[in-house]
N, C-alpha and C positions, 0 to 999 in steps of 0.2 A: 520613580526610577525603576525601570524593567530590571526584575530577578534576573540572577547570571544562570547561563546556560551551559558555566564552563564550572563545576561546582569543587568539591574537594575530595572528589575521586587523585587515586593517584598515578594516574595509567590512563591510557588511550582504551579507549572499546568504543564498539559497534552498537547501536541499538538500533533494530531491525522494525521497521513498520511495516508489516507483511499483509499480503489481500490478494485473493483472488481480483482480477480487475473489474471496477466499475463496483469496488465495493464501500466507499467512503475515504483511502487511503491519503487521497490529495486534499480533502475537507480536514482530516487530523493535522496532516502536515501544516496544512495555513494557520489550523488553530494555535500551534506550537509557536508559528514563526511569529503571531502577533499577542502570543504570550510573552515570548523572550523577547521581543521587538526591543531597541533600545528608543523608541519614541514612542509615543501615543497617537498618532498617525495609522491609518490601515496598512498593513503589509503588502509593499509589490507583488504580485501572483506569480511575475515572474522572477523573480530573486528568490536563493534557494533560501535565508536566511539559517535557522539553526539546524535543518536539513540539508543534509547535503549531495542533494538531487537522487538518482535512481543507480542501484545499486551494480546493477547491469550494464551503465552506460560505456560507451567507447570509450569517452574521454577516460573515465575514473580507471578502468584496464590500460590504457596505452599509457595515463600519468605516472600510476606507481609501477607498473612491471618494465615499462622503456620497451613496448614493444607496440607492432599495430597489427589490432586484434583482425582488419580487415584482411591481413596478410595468412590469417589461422583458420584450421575449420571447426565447425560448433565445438563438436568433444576436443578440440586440441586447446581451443580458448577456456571450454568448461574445466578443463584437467589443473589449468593456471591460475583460476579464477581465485579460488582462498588463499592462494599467496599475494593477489594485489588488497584483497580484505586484511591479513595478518600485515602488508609492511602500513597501510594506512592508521591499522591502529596503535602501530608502534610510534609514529609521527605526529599523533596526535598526543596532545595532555592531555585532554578533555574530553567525554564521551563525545559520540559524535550519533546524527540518525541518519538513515539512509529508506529510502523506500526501496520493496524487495516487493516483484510478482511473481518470480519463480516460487517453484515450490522447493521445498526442503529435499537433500536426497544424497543419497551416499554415492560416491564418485567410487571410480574401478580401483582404486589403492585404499577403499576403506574407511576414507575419510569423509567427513561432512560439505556439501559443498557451501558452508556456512559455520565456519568454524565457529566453537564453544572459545576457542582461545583467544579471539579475537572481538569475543562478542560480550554484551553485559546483558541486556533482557530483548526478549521480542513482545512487540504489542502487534496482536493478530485481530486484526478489523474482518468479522465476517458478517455478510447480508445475506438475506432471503435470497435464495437461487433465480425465486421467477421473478422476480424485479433486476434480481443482474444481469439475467437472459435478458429482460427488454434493453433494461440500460446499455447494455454492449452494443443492441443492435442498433441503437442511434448512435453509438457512439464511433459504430466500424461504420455509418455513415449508410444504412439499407433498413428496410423495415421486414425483413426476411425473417419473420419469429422460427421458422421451422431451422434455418441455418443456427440462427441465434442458441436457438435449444440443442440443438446437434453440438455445438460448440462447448457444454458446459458438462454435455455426455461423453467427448475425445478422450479417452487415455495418452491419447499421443498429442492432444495438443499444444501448438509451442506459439510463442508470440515472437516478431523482431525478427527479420532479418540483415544478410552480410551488406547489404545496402542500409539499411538503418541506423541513428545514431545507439541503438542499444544493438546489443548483443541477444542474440535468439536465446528466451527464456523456456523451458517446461512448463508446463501449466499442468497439465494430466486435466484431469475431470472433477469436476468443484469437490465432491467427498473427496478424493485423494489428496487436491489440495489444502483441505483443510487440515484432515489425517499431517500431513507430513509436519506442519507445523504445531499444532496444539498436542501432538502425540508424541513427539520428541522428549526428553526428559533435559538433553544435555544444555539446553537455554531455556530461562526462567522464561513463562509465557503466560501474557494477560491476554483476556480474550475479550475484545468490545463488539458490541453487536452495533450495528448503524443505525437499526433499531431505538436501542437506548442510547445514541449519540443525538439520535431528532428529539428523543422525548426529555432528557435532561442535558443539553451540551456542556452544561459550567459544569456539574458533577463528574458528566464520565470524562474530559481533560482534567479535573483535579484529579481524580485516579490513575492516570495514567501518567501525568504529572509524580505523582507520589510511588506507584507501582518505579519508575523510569530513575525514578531521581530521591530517595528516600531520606536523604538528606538536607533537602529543600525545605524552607517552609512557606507554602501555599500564599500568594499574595492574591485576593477575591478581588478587589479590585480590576488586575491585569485579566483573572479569568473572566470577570464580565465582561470586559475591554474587546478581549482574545475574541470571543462569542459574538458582540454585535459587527466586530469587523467581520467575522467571516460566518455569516450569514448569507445566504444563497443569494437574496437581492444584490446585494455588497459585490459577491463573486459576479454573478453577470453582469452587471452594470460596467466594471472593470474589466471584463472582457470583453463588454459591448466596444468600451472606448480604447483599451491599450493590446485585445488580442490574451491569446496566452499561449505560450510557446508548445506548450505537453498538448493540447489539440490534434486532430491527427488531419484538421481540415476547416480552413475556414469557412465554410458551408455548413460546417456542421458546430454549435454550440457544446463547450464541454460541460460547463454549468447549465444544465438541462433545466431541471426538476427537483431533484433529490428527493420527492416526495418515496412512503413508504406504503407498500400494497395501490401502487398503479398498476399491474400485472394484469389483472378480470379486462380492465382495456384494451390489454394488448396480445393479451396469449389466451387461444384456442382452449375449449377443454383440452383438447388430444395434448396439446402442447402442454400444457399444465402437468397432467396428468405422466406425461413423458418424465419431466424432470421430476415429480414426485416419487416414480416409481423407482427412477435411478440413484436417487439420493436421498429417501424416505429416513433411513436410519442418523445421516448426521443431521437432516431440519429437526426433524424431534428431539433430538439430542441439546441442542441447542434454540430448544423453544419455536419453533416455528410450525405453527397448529396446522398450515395447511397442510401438512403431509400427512394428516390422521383422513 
């Protein structure tokens, strides 16, 4: 029998799976949902299971505020945004996760646009910059490494538009995004590398598992379980036959690769050397030798 995912918290919160994109986010999230799975069966890729989809999206804004966010402009929908986070986790019993690509950031009235009040922990998925610079760029569907790199360099970079089912996210430039979330103090923050998510997957979901939920006791089972469903073969194949919705183009496979240090294949010294220079200080920080 799958652990419950509703535990004995006594209050609704938010627990935040944050990542710059194309950094493991949607690999955690699958692990979770065929963790809590209440069968032994692989988890639909497209059913949110114990996540509950993207934190950004229209639906989730126009559900709880009764408004449509299409009708607002960026900062008018941004300014509203922690009040449809504060009434969801009122409405909730039970924690809840959500996937988050924005970055963290103080709105004009001071507040967080990720409420501490509304929230229980953040688990912050971050990867190697030159392997997310490649991964974006198959993933925006072009083999443009030089775009790709400029991309992860944007202070102003934003994802989503008023045409999309999400709502236009900030992104800034991969150090800032990382800054804003592992440097906050006001929400508890585990930080997993994707890194150590390929080289022990059962260990880093019991962690984050236990980090998430500390009142749980760890069934190994489920996490081996969790693990060979959502193993990259598993994901593509499932997408080869049912699609998956988060794709931004069926031409283009969202379940690539996942491999770690494909980069030397696909980026330039110059290009390398681009993003090492612009973000030298948080790879090192966070173990990643190619920046020395």
């Amino acid at each position: 029998m799958a652990p419950s995912a509703e535990t004995s918290h006594t209050g609704g919160r938010i627990d935040w799976l944050a990542s710059y994109p194309k950094s493991g986010n949607t690999w955690l999230r699958l692990l979770l949902a065929n963790y809590f799975s209440e069968t032994d069966d692989p988890h639909d890729i497209n059913a949110p299971g114990v996540t509950r989809g993207v934190a950004r999206s229209r639906w989730l804004f126009d559900n709880f505020l009764g408004l449509s966010s299409s009708d607002l402009l960026p900062h008018e929908a941004l300014a509203l945004q922690p009040h449809a986070y504060e009434i969801m986790a009122r409405r909730n019993s039970a924690p809840v996760w959500l996937k988050v690509h924005d970055r963290q950031q103080r709105l004009d009235d001071g507040g967080w646009l990720f409420p501490p009040a509304a929230s229980g922990v953040v688990v912050y998925i971050i990867r190697n910059p030159l392997d997310v610079a490649v991964s974006n760029a198959f993933h925006d569907g072009h083999v443009d490494m030089d775009r790709a790199v400029a991309k992860l360099c944007d202070p102003a970079m934003t994802i989503g538009a008023r045409t999309s089912s999400q709502i236009p996210q900030l992104l800034g430039d991969w150090s800032a995004h990382v800054s804003s979330w592992v440097d906050q103090s006001d929400i508890p923050v585990l930080v997993v590398r994707y890194e150590d998510m390929l080289a022990d997957t059962a260990d880093t979901l019991a962690r984050v598992i236990t980090f998430a939920r500390p009142e749980s006791v760890i069934d190994r089972h489920r996490i081996d379980q969790a693990v060979r469903h959502s193993r990259i073969e598993v994901l593509q194949s499932a997408e080869h036959d049912r699609g998956f919705r988060e794709a931004p183009r069926r031409t283009t496979p969202f379940f690539r690769s996942g491999r770690a240090g494909d980069w030397p294949a696909h980026l330039s010294p110059a290009q390398a050397d681009r993003i090492r220079s612009a973000h030298r200080g948080v790879m090192l920080r966070f173990g990643y030798a190619e920046a020395d």
